[in-house]
C-alpha positions in Angstrom: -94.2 -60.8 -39.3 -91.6 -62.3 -36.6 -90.7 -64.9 -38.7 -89.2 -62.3 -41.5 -87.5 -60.8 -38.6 -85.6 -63.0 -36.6 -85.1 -67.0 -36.7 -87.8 -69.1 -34.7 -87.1 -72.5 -33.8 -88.4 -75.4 -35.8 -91.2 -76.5 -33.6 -93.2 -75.4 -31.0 -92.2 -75.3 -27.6 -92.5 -74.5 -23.9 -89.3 -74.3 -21.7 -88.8 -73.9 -18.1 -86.5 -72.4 -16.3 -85.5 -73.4 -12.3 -82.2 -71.9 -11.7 -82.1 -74.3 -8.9 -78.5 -74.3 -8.2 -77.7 -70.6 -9.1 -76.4 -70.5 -5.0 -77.6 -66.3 -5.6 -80.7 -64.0 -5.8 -81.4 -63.0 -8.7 -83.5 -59.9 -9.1 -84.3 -60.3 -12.9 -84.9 -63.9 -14.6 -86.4 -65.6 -17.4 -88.7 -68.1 -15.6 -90.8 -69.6 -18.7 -90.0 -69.4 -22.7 -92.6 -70.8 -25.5 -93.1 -70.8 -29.0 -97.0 -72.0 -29.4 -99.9 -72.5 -31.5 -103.1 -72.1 -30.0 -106.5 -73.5 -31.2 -109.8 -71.3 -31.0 -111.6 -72.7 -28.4 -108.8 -74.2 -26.6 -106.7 -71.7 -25.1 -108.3 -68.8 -22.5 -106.2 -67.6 -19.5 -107.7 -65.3 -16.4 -105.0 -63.0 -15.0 -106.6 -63.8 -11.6 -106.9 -67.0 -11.7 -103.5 -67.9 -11.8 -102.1 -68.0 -8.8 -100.3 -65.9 -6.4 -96.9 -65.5 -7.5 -96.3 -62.5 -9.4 -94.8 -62.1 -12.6 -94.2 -60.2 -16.3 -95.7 -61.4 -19.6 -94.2 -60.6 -22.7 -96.7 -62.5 -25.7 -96.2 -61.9 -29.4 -97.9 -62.4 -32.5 -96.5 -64.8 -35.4 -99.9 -65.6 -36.9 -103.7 -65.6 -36.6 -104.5 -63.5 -33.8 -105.7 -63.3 -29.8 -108.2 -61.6 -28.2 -107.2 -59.0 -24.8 -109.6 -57.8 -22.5 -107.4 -55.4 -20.2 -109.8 -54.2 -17.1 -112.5 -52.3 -19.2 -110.7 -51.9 -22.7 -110.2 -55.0 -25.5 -107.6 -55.4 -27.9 -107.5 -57.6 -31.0 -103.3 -58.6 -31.3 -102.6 -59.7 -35.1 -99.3 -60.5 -36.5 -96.4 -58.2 -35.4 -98.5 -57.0 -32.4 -97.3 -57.7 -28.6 -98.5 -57.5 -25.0 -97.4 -56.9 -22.0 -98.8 -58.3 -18.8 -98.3 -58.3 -14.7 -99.7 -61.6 -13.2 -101.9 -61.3 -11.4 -104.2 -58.7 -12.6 -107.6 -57.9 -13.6 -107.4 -59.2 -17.0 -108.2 -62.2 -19.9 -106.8 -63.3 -23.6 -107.6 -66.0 -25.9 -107.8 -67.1 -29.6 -110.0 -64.2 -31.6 -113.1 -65.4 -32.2 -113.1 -64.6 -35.5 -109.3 -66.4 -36.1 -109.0 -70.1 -36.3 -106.0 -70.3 -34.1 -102.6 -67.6 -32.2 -99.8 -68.5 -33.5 -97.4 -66.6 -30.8 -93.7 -66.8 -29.0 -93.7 -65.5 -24.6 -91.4 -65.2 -22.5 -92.2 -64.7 -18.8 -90.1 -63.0 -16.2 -89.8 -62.7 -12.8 -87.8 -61.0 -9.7 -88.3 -57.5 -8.6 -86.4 -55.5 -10.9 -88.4 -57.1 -13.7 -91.8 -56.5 -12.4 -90.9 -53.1 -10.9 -89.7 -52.0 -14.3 -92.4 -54.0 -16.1 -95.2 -52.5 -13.7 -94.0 -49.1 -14.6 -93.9 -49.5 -18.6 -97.3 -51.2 -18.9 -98.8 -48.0 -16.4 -96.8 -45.7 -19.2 -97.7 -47.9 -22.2 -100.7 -49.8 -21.6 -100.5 -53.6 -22.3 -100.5 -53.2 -26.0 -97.8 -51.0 -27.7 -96.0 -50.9 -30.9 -92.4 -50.3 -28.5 -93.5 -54.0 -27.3 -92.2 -55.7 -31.0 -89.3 -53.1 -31.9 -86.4 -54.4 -33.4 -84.6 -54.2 -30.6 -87.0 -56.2 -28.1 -87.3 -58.9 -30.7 -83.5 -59.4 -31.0 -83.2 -59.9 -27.9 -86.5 -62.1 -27.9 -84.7 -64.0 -29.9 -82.0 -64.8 -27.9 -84.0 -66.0 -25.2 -86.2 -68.3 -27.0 -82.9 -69.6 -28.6 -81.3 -70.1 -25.6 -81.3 -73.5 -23.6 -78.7 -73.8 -21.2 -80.3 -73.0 -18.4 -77.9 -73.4 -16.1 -76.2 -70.4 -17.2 -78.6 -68.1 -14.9 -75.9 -65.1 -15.0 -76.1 -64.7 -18.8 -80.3 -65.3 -18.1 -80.4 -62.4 -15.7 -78.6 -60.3 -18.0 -80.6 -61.1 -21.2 -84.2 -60.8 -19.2 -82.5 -56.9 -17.7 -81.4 -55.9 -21.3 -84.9 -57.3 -22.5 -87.0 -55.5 -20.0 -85.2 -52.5 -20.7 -85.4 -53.0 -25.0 -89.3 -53.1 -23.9 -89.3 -49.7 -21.9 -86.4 -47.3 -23.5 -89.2 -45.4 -25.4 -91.8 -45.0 -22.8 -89.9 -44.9 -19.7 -87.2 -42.6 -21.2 -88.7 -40.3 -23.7 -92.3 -40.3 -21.3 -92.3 -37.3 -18.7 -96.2 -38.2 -18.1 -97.3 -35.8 -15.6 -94.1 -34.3 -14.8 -94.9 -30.4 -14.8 -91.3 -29.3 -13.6 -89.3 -27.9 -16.3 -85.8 -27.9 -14.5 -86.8 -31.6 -13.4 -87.3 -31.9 -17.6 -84.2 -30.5 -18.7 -82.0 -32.4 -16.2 -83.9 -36.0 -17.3 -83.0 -34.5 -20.9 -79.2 -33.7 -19.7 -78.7 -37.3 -18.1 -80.4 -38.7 -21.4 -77.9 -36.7 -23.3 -74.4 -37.0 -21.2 -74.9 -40.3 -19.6 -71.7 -41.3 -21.1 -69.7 -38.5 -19.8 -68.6 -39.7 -16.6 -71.7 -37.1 -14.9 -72.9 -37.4 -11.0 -75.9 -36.5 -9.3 -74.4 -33.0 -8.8 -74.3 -32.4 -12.0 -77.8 -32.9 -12.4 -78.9 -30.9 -9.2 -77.0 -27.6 -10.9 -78.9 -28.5 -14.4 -82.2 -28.2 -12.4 -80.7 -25.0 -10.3 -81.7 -27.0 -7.0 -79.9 -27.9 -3.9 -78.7 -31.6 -4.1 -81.2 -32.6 -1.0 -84.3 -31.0 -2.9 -83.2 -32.3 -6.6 -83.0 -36.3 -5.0 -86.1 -35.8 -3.6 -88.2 -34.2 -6.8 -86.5 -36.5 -9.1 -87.7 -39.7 -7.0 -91.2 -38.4 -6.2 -91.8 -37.5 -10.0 -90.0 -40.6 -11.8 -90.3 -43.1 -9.2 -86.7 -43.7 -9.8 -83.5 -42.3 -7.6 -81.4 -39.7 -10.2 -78.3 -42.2 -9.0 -79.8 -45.3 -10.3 -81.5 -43.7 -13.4 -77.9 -42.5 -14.4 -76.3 -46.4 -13.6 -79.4 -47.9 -15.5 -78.7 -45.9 -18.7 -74.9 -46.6 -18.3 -75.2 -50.7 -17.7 -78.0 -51.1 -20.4 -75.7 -49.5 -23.2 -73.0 -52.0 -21.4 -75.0 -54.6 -22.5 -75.5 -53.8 -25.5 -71.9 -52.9 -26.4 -70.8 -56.6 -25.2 -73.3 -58.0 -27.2 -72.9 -56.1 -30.0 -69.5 -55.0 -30.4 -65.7 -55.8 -30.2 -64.5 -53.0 -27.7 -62.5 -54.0 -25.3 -64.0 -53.9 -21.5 -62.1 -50.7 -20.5 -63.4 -48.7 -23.6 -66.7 -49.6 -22.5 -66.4 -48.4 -19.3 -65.3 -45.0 -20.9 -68.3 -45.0 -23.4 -71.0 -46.0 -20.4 -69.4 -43.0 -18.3 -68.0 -45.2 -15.9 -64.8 -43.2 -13.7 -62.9 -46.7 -14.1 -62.6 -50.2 -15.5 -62.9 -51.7 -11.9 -65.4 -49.6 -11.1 -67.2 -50.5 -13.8 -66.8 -54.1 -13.2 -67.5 -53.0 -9.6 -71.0 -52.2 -10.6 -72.0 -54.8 -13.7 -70.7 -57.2 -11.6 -72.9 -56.1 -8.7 -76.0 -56.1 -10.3 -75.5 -59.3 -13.3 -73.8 -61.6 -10.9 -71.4 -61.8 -13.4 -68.4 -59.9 -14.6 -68.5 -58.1 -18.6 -65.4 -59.9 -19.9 -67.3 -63.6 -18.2 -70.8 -62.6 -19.8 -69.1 -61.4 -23.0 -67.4 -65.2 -23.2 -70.7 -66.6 -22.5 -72.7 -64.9 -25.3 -69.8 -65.5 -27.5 -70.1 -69.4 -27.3 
């Protein structure tokens, strides 16, 4: 269970946040936070019936257990289980009939890069997953529901990437799905591999013996992901992690993440967190 995992917060709860005077867009946010106890009976939400702004559930299982129907499948979530959900879609949950109450923590997310990479994990994954409560997601779940200055919507931004990301590293990295290409394969496997070593599109294109035209083209079509921003998504999610986690200073980082430079680097967290490492790394810090 959670609770032998990480620290939950003394009571239950349901946080909001507005980011009202953030002054920027921000393409990935925590919008809503909650730590709940629902009563059989009392708790049943319709994934079409709520309305028309879109957004990414994350809901997992402390106690009793909840009840999924997802299209034409169901799914029973006990402790230690967790789903993942785009709002709005064909879709319903509530207390298991045969539990007494859900005992549960959520966090919702919205912008585009969290429901384009959200929309992509649950087609990979399905809604229910045991990548959904690894210890990696719930660390940084537990950041999140920890977290209450809202105000703060850089280190938000970066927390709801980093999380979106913890949920999708095994099935959006280790998946090939349909993917029939061999050289499109081994230069996935490459970039998997060598990320950290400073590698270009280029690169890749000779791994796959294609021109560099053809290669951008195949790798798109088949991973619904540019080879250019897969390579700066693997580099800026281990930056995350290494800021959170570690004591290196901001210019080893940028030579662990493959980054050419420091100020590039910075250049490009700084670009797509709205906030630069060392500023973030202060900010998790206190």
């Amino acid at each position: 269970m959670l609770k032998s995992k990480i620290i939950l917060p003394n009571e239950h709860f349901i946080r909001h946040f507005h980011y009202g005077n953030a002054g920027i867009n921000l393409n990935a946010r925590i919008s809503m936070t909650g730590f709940e106890l629902a009563l059989r009976g009392n708790y049943s939400w319709d994934g079409l019936k709520r309305g028309n702004v879109e957004f990414i559930l994350w809901q997992y299982t402390i106690s009793g257990a909840g009840a999924l129907r997802f299209e034409d499948k169901n799914f029973i979530l006990h402790p230690d289980q967790a789903m993942l959900l785009k709002i709005p879609h064909n879709h319903s949950y509530e207390v298991y009939k045969q539990a007494k109450e859900w005992e549960f923590i959520f966090i919702i997310m919205r912008g585009s890069e969290c429901l384009r990479i959200g929309e992509e994990i649950i087609e990979r994954g399905g809604p229910v997953s045991n990548f959904y409560s690894s210890v990696n997601v719930l660390e940084t779940a537990e950041k999140i529901i920890r977290h209450s200055n809202e105000k703060d919507s850089c280190e938000m931004s970066a927390l709801s990437y980093s999380f979106m990301m913890n949920l999708g590293a095994e099935i959006l990295i280790n998946s090939n799905r349909t993917v029939k290409s061999e050289p499109l394969k081994l230069a996935k496997k490459y970039t998997l591999e060598n990320f950290g070593n400073n590698i270009n599109v280029s690169d890749l294109a000779r791994v796959a013996n294609m021109s560099y035209a053809h290669f951008v083209r195949e790798f798109t079509l088949n991973f619904g992901i540019s080879p250019g921003t897969y390579i700066l998504q693997l580099q800026l999610e281990k930056a995350v992690n290494l800021l959170q986690n570690s004591s290196l200073s901001i210019k080893e980082i940028a030579g662990q993440c493959g980054f050419a430079s420091s100020s590039y680097f910075c250049r490009s967290f700084s670009h797509k967190f709205n906030s630069s490492p060392g500023s973030l790394r202060k900010k998790i810090k206190k």
